[in-house]
PAVEXSE-365219 format. One record per residue (C-alpha): residue in three letters; residue number from 1; chain; x, y, z. Coordinates in Angstrom, 3 decimals, padded with zeros to 6 digits. Layout:
N
aa/i/ch/px/py/pz
ala/NUM/A/X/Y/Z
...
END
This chain:
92
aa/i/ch/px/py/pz
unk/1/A/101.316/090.986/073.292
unk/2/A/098.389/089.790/071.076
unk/3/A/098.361/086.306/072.191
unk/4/A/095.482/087.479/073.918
unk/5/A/093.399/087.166/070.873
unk/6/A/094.753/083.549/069.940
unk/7/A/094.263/084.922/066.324
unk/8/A/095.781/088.061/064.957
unk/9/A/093.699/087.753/062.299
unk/10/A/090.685/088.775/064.500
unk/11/A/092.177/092.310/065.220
unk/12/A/093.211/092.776/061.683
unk/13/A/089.782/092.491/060.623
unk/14/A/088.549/095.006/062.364
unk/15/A/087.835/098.954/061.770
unk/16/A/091.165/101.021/062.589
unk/17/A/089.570/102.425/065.870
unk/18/A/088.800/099.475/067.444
unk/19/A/091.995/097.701/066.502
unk/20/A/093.683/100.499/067.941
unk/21/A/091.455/100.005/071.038
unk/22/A/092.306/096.413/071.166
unk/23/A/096.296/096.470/071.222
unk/24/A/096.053/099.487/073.561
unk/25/A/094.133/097.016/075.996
unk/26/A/096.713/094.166/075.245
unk/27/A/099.568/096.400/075.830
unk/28/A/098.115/097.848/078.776
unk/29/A/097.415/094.044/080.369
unk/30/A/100.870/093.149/079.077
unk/31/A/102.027/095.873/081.165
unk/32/A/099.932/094.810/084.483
unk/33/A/101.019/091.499/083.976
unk/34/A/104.457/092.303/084.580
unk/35/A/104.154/094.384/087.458
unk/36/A/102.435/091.838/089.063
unk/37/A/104.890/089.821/088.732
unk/38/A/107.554/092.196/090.129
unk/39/A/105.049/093.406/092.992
unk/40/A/104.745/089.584/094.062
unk/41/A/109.092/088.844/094.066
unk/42/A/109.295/091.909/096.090
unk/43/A/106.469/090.552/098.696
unk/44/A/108.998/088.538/100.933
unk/45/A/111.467/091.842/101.501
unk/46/A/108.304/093.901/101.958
unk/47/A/107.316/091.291/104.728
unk/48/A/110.863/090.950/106.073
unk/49/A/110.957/095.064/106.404
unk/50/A/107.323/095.213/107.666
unk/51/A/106.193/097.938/105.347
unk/52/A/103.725/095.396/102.544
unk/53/A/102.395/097.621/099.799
unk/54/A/099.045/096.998/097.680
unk/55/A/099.494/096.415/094.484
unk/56/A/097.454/099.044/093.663
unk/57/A/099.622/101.427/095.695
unk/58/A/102.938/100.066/094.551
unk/59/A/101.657/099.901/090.462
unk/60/A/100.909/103.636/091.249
unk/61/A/104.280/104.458/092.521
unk/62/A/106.102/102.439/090.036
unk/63/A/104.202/103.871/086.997
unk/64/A/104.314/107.598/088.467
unk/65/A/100.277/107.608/088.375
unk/66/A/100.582/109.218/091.989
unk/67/A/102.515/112.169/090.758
unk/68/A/101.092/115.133/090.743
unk/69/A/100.994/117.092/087.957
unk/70/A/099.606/120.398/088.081
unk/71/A/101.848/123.370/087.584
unk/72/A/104.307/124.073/090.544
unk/73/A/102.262/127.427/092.098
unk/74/A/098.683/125.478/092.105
unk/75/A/100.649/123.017/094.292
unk/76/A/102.966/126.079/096.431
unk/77/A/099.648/127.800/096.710
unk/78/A/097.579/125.057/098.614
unk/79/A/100.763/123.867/100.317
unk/80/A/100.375/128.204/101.641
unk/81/A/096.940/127.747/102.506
unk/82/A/097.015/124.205/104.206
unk/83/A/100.056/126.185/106.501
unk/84/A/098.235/129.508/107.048
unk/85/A/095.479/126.968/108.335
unk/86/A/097.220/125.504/110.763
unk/87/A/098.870/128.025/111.862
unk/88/A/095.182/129.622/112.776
unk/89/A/094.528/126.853/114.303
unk/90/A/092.210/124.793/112.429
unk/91/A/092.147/121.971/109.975
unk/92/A/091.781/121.578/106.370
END
């Protein structure tokens, strides 16, 4: 993970904050890194099926960053609105 820095010693020698700040970052490109490299074995079956995903899209859907999470009746409630709409007759 912190073979980014080449020398530990740099992060040590830091305040705590920005240590913190650095391994976060390391972890977090770690992380990417890995994906990647999942996202790009699974290329040739996306290809084969037809349906290629960005990596953007499929690091979302792996990571659950497209879930949403606000509380079940915000949801039910604009899923009731989007329907009463339509059933009027017009659009969201």
């Amino acid at each position: 993970m912190l073979h980014r820095y080449h020398n530990i010693e740099y992060v040590l020698q830091t305040d705590l904050d920005l240590g913190l700040a650095l391994i976060d970052k390391a972890v977090e490109k770690d992380r990417d890194e890995r994906l990647f490299q999942q996202w790009t074995a699974q290329l040739p079956i996306m290809a084969l099926t037809g349906e290629v995903e960005g990596f953007a899209d499929y690091k979302n859907r792996v990571t659950g960053a497209n879930i949403d999470r606000r509380p079940a009746a915000a949801i039910n409630r604009e899923l009731d609105d989007v329907e009463r709409e339509l059933r009027e007759g017009g659009a969201t």
